[in-house]
mmCIF file as Biopython writes it, N, C-alpha, C and O atoms, coordinates in Angstrom:
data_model
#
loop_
_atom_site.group_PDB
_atom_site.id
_atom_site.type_symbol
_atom_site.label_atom_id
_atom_site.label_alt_id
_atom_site.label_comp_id
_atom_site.label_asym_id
_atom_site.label_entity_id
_atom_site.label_seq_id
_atom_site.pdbx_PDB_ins_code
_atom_site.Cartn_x
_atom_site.Cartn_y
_atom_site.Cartn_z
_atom_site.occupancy
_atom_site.B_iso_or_equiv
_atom_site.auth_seq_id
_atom_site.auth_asym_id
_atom_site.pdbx_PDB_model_num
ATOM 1   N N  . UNK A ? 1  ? 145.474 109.354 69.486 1.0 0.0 1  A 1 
ATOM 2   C CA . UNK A ? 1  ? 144.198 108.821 69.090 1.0 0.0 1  A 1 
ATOM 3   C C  . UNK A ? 1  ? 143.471 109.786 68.141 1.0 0.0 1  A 1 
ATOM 4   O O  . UNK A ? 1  ? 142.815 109.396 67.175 1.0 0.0 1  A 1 
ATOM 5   N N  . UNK A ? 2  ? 143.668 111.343 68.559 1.0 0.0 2  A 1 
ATOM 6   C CA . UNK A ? 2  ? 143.192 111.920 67.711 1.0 0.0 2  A 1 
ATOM 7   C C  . UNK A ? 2  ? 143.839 111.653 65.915 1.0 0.0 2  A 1 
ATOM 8   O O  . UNK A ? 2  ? 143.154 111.439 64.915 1.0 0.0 2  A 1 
ATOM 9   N N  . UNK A ? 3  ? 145.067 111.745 65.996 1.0 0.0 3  A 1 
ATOM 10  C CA . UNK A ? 3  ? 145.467 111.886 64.528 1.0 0.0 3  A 1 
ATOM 11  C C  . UNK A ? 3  ? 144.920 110.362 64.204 1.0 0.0 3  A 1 
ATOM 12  O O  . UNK A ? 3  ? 144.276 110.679 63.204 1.0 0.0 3  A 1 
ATOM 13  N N  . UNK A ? 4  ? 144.713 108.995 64.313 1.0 0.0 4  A 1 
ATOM 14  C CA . UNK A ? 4  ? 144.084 107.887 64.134 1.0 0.0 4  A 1 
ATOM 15  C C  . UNK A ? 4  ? 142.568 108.298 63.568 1.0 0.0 4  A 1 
ATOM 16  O O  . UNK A ? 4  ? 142.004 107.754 62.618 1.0 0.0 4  A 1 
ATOM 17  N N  . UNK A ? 5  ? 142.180 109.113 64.175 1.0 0.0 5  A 1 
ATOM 18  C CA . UNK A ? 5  ? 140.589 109.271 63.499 1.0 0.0 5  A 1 
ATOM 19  C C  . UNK A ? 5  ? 140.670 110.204 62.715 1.0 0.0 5  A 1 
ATOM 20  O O  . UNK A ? 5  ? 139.927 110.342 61.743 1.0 0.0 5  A 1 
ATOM 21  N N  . UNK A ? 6  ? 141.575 110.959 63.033 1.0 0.0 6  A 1 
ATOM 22  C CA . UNK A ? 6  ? 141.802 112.242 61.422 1.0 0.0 6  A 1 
ATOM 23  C C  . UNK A ? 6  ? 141.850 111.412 60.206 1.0 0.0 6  A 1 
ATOM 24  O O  . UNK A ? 6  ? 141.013 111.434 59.303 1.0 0.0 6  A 1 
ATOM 25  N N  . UNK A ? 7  ? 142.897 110.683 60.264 1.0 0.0 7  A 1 
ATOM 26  C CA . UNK A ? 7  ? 143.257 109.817 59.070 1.0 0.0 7  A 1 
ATOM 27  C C  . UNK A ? 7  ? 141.974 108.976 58.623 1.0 0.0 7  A 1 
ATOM 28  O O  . UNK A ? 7  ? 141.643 109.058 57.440 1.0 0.0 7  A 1 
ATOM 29  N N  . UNK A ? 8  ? 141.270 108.216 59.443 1.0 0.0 8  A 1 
ATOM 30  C CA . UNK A ? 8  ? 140.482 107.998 59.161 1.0 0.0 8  A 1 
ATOM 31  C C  . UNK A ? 8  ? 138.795 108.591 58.125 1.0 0.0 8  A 1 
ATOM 32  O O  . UNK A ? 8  ? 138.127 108.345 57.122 1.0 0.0 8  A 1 
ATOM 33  N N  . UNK A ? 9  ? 138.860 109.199 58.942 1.0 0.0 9  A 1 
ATOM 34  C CA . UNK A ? 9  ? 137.974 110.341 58.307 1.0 0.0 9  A 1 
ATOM 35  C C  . UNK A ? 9  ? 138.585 110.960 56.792 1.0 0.0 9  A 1 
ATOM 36  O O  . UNK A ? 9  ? 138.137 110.980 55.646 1.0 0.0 9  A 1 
ATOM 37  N N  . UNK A ? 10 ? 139.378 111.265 57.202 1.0 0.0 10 A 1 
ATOM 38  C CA . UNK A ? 10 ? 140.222 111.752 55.928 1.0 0.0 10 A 1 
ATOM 39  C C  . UNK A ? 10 ? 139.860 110.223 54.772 1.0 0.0 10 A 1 
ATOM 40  O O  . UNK A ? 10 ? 139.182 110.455 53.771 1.0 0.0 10 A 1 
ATOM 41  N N  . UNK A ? 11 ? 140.185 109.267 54.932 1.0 0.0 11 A 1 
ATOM 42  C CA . UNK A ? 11 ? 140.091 108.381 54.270 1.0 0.0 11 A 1 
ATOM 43  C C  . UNK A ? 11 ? 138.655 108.070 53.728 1.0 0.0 11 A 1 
ATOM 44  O O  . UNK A ? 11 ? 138.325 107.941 52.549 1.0 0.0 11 A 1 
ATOM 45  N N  . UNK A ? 12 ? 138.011 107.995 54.652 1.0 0.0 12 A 1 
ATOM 46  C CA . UNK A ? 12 ? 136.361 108.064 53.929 1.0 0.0 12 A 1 
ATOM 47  C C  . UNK A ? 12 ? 135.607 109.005 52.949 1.0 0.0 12 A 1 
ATOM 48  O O  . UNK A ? 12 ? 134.797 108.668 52.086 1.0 0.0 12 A 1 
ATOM 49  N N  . UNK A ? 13 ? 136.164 110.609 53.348 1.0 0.0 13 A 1 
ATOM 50  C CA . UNK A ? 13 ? 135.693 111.548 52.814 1.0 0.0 13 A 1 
ATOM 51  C C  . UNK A ? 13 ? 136.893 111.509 51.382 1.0 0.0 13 A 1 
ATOM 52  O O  . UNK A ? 13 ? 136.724 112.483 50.649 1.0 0.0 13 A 1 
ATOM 53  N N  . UNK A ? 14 ? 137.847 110.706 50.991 1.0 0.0 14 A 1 
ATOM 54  C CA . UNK A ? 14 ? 138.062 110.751 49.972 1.0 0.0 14 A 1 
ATOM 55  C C  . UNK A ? 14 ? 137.282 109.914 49.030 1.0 0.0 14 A 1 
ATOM 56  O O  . UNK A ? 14 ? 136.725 110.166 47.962 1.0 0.0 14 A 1 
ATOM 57  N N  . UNK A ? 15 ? 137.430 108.675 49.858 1.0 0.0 15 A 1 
ATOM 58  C CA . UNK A ? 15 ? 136.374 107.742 49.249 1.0 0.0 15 A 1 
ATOM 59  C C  . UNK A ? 15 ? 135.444 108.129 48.821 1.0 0.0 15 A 1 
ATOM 60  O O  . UNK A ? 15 ? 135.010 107.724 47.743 1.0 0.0 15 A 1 
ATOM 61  N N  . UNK A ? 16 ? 134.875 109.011 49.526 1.0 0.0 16 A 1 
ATOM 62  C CA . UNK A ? 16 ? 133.272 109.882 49.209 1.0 0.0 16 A 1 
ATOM 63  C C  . UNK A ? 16 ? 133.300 110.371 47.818 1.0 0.0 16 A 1 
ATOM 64  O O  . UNK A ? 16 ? 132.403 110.103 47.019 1.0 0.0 16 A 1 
ATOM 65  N N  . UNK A ? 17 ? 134.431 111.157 47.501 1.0 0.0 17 A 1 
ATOM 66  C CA . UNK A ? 17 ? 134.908 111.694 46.617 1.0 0.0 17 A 1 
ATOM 67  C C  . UNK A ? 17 ? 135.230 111.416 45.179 1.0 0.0 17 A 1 
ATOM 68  O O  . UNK A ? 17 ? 135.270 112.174 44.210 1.0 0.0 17 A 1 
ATOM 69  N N  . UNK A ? 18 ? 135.483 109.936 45.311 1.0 0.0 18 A 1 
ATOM 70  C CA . UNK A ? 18 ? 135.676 109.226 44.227 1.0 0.0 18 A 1 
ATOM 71  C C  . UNK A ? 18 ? 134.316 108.697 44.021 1.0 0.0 18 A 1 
ATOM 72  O O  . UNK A ? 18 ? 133.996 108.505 42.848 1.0 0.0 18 A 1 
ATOM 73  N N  . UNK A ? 19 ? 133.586 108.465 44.802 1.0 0.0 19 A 1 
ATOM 74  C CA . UNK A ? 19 ? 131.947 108.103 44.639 1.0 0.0 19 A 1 
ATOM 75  C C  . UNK A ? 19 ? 131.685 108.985 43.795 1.0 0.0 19 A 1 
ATOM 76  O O  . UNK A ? 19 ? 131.672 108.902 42.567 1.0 0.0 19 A 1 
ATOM 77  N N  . UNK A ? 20 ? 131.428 110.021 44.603 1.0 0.0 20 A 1 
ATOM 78  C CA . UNK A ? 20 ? 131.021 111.561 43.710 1.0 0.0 20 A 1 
ATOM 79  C C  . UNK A ? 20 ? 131.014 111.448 42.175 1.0 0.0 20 A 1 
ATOM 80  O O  . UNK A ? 20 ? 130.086 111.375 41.369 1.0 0.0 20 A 1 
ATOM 81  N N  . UNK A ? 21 ? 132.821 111.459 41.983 1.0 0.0 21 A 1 
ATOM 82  C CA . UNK A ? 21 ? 133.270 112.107 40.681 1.0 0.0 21 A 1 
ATOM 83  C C  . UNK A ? 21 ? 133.028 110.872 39.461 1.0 0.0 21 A 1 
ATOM 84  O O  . UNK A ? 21 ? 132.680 110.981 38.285 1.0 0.0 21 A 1 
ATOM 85  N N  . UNK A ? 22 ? 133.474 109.314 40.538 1.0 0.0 22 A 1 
ATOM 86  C CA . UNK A ? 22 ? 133.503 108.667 39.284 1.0 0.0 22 A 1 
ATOM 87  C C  . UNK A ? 22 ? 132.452 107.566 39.585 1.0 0.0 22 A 1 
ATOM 88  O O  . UNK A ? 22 ? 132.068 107.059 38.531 1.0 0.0 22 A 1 
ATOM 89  N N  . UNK A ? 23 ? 131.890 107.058 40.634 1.0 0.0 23 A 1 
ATOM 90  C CA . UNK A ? 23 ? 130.864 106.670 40.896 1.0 0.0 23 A 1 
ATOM 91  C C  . UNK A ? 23 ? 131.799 105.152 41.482 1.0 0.0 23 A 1 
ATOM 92  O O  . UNK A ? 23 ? 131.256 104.048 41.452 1.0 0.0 23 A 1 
ATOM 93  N N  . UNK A ? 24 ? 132.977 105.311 41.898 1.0 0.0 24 A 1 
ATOM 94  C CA . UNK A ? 24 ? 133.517 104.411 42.155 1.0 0.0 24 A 1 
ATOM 95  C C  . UNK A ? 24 ? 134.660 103.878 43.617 1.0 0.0 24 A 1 
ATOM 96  O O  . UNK A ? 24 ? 135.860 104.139 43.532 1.0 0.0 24 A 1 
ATOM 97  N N  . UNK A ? 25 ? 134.169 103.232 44.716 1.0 0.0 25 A 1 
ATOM 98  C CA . UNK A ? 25 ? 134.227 103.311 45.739 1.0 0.0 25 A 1 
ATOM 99  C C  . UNK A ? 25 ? 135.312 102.548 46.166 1.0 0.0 25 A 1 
ATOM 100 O O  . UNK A ? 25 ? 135.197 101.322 46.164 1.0 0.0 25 A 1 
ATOM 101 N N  . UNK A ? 26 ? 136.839 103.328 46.706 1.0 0.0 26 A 1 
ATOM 102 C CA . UNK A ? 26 ? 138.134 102.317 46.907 1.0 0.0 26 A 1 
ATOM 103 C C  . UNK A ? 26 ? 137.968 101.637 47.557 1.0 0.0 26 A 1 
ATOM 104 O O  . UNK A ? 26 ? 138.489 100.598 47.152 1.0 0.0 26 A 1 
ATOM 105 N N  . UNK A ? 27 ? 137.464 101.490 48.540 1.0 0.0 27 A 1 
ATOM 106 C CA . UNK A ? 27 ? 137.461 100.769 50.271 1.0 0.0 27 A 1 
ATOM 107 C C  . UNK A ? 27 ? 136.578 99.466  49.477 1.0 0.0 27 A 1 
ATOM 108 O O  . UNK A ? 27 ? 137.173 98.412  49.251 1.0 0.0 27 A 1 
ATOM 109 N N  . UNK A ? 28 ? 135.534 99.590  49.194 1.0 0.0 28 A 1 
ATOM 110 C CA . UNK A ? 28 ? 134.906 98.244  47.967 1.0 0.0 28 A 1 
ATOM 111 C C  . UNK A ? 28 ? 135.861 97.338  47.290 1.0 0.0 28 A 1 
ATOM 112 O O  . UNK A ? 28 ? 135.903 96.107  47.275 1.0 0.0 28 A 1 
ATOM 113 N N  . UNK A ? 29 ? 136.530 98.124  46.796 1.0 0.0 29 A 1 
ATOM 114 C CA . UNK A ? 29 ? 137.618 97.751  45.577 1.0 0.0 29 A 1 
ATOM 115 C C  . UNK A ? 29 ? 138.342 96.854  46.204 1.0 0.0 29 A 1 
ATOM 116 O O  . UNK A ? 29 ? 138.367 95.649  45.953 1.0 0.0 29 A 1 
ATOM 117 N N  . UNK A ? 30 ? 139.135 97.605  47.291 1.0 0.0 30 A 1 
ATOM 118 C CA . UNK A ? 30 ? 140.274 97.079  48.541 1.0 0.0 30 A 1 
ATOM 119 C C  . UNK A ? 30 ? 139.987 95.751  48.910 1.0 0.0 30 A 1 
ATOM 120 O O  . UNK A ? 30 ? 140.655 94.718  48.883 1.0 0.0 30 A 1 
ATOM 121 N N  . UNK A ? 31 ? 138.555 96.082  49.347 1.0 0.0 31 A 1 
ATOM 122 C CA . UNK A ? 31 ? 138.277 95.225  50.704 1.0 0.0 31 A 1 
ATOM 123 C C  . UNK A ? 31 ? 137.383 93.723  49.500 1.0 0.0 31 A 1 
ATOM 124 O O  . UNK A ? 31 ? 137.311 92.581  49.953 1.0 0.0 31 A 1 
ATOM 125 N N  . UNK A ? 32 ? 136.924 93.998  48.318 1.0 0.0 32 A 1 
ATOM 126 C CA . UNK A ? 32 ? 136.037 93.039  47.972 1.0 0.0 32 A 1 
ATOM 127 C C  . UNK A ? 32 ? 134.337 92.975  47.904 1.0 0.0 32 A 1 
ATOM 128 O O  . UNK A ? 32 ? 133.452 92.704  48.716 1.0 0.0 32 A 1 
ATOM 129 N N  . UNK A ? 33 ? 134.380 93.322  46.673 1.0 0.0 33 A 1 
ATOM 130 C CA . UNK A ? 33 ? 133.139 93.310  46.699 1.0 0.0 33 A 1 
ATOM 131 C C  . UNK A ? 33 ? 132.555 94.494  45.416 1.0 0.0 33 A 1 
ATOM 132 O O  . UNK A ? 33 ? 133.299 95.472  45.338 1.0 0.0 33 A 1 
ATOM 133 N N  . UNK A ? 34 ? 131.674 94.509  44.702 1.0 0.0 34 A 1 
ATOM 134 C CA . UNK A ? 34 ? 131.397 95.398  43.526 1.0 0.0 34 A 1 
ATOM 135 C C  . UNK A ? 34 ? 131.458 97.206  43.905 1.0 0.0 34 A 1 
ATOM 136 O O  . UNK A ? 34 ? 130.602 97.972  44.347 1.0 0.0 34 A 1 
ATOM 137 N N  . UNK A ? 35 ? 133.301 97.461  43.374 1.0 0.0 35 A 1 
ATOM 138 C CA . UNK A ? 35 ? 133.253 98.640  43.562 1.0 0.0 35 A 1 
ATOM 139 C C  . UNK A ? 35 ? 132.280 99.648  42.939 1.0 0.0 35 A 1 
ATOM 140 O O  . UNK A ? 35 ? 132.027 100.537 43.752 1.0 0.0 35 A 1 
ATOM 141 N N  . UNK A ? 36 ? 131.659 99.802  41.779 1.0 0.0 36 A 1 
ATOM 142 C CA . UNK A ? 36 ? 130.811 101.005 40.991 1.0 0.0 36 A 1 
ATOM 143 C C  . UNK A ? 36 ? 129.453 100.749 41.826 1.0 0.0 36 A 1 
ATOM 144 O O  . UNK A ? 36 ? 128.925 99.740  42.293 1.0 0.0 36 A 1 
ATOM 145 N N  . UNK A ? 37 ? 129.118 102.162 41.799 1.0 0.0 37 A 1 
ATOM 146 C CA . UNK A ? 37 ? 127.540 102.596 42.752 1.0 0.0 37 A 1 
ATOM 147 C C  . UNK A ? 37 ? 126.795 103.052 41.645 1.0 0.0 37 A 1 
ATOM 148 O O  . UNK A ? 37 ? 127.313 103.111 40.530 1.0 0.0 37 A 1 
ATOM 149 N N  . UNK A ? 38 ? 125.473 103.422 41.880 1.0 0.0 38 A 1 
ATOM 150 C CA . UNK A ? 38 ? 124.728 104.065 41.144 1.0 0.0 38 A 1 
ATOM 151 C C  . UNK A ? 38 ? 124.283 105.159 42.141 1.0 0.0 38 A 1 
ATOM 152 O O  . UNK A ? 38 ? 123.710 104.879 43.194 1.0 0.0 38 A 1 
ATOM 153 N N  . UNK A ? 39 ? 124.514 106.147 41.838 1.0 0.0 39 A 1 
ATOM 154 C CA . UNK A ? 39 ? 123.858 107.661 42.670 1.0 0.0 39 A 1 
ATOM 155 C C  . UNK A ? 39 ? 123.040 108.238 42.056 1.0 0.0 39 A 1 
ATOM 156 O O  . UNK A ? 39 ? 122.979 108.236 40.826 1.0 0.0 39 A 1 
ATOM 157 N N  . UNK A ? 40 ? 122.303 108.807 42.788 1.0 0.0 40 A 1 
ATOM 158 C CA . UNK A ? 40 ? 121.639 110.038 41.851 1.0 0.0 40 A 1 
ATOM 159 C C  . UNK A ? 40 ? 122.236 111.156 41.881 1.0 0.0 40 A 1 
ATOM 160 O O  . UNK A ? 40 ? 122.973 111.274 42.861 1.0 0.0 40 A 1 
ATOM 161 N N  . UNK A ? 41 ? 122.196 112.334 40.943 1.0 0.0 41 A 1 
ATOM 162 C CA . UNK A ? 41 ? 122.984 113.784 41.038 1.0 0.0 41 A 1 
ATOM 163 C C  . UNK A ? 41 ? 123.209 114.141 42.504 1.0 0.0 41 A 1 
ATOM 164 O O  . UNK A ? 41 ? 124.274 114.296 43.103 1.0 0.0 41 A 1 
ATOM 165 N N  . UNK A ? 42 ? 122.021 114.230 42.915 1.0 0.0 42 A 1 
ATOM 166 C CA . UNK A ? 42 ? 122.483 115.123 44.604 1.0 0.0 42 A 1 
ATOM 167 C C  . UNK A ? 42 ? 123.147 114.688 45.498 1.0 0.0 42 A 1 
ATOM 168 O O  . UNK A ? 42 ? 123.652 115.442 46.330 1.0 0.0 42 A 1 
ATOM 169 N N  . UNK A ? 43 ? 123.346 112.973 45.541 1.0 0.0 43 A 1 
ATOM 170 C CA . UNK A ? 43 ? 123.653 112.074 46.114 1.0 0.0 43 A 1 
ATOM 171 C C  . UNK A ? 43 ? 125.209 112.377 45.883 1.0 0.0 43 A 1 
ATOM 172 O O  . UNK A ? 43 ? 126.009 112.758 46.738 1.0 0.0 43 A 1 
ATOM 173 N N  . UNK A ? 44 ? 125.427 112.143 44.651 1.0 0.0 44 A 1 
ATOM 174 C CA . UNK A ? 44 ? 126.904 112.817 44.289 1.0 0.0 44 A 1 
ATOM 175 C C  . UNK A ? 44 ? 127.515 113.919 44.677 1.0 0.0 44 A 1 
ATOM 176 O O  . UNK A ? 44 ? 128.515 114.033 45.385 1.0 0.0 44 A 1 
ATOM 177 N N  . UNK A ? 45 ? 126.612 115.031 43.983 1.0 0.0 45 A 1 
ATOM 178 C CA . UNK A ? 45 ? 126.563 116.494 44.672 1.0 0.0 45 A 1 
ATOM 179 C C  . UNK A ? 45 ? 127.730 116.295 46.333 1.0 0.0 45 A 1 
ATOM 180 O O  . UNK A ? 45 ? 128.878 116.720 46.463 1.0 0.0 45 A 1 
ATOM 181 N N  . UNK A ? 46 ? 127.087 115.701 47.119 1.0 0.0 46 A 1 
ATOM 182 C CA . UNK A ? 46 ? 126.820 115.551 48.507 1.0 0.0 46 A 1 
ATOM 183 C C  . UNK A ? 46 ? 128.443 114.804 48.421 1.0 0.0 46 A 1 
ATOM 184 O O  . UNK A ? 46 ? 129.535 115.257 48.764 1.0 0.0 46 A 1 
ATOM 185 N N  . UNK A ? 47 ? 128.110 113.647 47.889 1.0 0.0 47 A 1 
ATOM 186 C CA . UNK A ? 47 ? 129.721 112.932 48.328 1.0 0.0 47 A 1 
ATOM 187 C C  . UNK A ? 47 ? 130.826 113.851 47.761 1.0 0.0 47 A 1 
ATOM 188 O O  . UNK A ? 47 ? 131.919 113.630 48.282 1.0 0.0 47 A 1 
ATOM 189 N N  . UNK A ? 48 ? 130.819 114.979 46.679 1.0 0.0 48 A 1 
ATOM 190 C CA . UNK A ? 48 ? 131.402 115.539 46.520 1.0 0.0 48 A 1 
ATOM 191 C C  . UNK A ? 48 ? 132.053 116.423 47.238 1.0 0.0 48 A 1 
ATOM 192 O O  . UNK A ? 48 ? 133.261 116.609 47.090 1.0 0.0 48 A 1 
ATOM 193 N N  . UNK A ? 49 ? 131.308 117.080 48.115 1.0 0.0 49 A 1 
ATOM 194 C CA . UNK A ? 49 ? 131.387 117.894 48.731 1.0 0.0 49 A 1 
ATOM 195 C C  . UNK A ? 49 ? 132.205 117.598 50.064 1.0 0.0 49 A 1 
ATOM 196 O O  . UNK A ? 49 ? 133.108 118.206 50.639 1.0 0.0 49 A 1 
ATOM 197 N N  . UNK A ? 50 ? 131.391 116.192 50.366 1.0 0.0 50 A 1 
ATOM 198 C CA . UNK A ? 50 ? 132.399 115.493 52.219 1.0 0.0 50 A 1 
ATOM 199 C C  . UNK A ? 50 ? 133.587 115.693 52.008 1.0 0.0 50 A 1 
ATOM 200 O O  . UNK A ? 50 ? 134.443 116.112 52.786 1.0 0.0 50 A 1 
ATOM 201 N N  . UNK A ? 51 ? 133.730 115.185 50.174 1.0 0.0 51 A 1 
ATOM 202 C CA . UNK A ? 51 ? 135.158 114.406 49.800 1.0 0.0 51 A 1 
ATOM 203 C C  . UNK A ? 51 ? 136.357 115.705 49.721 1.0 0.0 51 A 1 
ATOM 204 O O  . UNK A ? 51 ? 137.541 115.531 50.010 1.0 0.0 51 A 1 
ATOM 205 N N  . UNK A ? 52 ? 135.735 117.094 49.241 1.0 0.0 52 A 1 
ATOM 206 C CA . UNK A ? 52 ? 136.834 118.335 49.511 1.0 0.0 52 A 1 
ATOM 207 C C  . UNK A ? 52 ? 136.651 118.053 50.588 1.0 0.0 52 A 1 
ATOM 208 O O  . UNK A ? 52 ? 137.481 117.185 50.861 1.0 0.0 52 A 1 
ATOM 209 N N  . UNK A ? 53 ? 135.955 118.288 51.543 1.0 0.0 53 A 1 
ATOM 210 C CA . UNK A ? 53 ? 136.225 119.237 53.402 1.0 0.0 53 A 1 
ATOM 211 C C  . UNK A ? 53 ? 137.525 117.523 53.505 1.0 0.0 53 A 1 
ATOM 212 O O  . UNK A ? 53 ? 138.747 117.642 53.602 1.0 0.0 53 A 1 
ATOM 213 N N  . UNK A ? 54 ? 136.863 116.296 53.452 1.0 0.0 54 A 1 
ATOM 214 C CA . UNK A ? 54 ? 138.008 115.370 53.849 1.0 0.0 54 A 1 
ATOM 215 C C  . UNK A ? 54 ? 139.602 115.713 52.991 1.0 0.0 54 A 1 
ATOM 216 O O  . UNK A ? 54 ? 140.471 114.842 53.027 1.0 0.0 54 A 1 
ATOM 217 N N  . UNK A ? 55 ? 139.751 116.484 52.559 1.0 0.0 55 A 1 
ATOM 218 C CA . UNK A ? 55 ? 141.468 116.711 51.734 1.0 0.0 55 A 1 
ATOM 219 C C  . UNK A ? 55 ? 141.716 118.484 52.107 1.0 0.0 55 A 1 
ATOM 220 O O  . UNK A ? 55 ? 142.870 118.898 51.995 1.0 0.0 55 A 1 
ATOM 221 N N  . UNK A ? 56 ? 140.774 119.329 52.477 1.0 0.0 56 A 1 
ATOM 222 C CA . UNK A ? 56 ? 140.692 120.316 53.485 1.0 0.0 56 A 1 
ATOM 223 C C  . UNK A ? 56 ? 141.248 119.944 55.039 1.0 0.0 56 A 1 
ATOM 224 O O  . UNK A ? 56 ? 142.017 120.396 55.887 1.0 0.0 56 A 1 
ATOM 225 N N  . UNK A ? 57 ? 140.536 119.066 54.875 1.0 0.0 57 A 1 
ATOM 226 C CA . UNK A ? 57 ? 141.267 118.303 56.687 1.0 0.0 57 A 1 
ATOM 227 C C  . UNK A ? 57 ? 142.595 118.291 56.300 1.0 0.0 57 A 1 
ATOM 228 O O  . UNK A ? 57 ? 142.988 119.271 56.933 1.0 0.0 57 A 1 
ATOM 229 N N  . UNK A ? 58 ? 143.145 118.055 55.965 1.0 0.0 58 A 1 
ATOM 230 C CA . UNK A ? 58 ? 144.479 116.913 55.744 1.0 0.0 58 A 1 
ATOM 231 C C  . UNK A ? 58 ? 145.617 117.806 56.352 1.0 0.0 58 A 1 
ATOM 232 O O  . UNK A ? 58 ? 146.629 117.422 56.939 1.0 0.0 58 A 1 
ATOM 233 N N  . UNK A ? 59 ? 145.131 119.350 56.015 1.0 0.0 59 A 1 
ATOM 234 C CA . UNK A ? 59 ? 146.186 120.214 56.835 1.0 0.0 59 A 1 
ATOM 235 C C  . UNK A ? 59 ? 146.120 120.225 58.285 1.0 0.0 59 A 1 
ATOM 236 O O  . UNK A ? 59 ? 147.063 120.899 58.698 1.0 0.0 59 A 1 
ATOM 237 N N  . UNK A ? 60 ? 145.400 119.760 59.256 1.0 0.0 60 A 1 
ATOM 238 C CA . UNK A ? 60 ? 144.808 119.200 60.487 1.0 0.0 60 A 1 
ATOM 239 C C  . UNK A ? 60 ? 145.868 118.347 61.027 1.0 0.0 60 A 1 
ATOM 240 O O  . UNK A ? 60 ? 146.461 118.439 62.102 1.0 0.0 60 A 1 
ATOM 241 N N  . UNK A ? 61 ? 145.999 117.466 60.036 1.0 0.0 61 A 1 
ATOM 242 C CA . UNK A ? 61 ? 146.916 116.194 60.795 1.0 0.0 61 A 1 
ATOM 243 C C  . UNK A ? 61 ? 148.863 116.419 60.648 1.0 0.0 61 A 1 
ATOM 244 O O  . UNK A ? 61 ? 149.750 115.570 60.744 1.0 0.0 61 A 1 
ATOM 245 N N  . UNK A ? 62 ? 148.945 117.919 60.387 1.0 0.0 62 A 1 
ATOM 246 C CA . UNK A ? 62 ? 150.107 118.358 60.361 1.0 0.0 62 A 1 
ATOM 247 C C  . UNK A ? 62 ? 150.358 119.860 60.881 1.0 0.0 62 A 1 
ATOM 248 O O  . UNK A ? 62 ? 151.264 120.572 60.449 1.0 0.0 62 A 1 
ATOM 249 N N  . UNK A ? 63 ? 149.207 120.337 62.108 1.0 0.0 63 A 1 
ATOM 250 C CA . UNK A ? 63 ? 149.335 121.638 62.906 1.0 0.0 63 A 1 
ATOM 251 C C  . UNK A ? 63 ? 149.186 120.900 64.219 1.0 0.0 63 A 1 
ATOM 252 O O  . UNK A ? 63 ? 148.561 119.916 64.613 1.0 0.0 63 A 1 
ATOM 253 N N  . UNK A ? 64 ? 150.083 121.854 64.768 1.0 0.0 64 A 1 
ATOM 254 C CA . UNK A ? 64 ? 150.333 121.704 66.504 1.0 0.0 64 A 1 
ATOM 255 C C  . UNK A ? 64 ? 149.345 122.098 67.111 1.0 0.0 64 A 1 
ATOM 256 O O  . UNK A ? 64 ? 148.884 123.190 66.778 1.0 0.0 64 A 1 
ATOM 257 N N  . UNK A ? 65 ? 148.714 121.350 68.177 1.0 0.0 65 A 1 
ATOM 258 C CA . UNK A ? 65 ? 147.447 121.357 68.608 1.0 0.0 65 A 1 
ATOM 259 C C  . UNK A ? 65 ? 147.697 121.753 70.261 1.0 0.0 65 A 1 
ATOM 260 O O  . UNK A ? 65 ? 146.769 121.459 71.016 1.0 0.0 65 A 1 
ATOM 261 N N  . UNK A ? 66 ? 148.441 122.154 70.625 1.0 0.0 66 A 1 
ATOM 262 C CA . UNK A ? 66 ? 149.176 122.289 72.123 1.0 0.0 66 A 1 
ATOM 263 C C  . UNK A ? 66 ? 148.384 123.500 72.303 1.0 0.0 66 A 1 
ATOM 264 O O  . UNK A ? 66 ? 148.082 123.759 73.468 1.0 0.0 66 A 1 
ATOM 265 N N  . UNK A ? 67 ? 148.012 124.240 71.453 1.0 0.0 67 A 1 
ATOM 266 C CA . UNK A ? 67 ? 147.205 125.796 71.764 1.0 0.0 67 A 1 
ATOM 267 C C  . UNK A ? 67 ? 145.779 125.751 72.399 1.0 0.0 67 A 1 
ATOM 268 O O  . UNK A ? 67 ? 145.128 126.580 73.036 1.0 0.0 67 A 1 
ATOM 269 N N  . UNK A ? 68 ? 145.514 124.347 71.946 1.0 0.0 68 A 1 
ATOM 270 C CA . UNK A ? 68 ? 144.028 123.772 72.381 1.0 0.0 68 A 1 
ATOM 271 C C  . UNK A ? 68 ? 144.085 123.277 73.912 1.0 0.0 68 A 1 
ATOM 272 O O  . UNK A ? 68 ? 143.220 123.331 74.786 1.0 0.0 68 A 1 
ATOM 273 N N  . UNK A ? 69 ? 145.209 122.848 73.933 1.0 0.0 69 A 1 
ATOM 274 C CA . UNK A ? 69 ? 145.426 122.648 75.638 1.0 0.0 69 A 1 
ATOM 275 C C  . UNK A ? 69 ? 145.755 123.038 76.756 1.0 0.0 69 A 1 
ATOM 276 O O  . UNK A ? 69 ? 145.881 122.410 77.808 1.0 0.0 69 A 1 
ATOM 277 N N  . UNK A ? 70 ? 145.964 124.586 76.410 1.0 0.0 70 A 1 
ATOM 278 C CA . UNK A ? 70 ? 145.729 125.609 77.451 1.0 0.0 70 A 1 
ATOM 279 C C  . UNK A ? 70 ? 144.557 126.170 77.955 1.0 0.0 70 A 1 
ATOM 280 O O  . UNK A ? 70 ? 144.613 127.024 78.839 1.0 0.0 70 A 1 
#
């Protein structure tokens, strides 16, 4: 269940990312409905930022976590 919400997350904070950089939102695109946003700088700033730590994660959903369960 955990790696299910990694991925997840991971998936949004890329999304975020593409907000950020190009102002343009996949999951919109995917799912239907007017992918391009209008942000303001900081707003971007901000999705920029989720959108590294979400591809920072990504090494998460490929380390052994058994150390946590001792």
């Amino acid at each position: 269940m955990g790696k299910v919400a990694l991925v997840l997350v991971i998936i949004g904070a890329v999304n975020w990312l593409l907000v950020g950089l190009f102002e343009w939102d996949l999951v919109t695109a995917l799912l239907g409905g007017d992918s391009h946003r209008e942000s303001s700088m900081i707003s971007r700033i901000v999705y920029f930022l989720v959108g590294i730590c979400g591809l920072y994660c990504i090494k998460y959903l490929f380390t052994n976590d058994s150390h946590a369960r001792t």
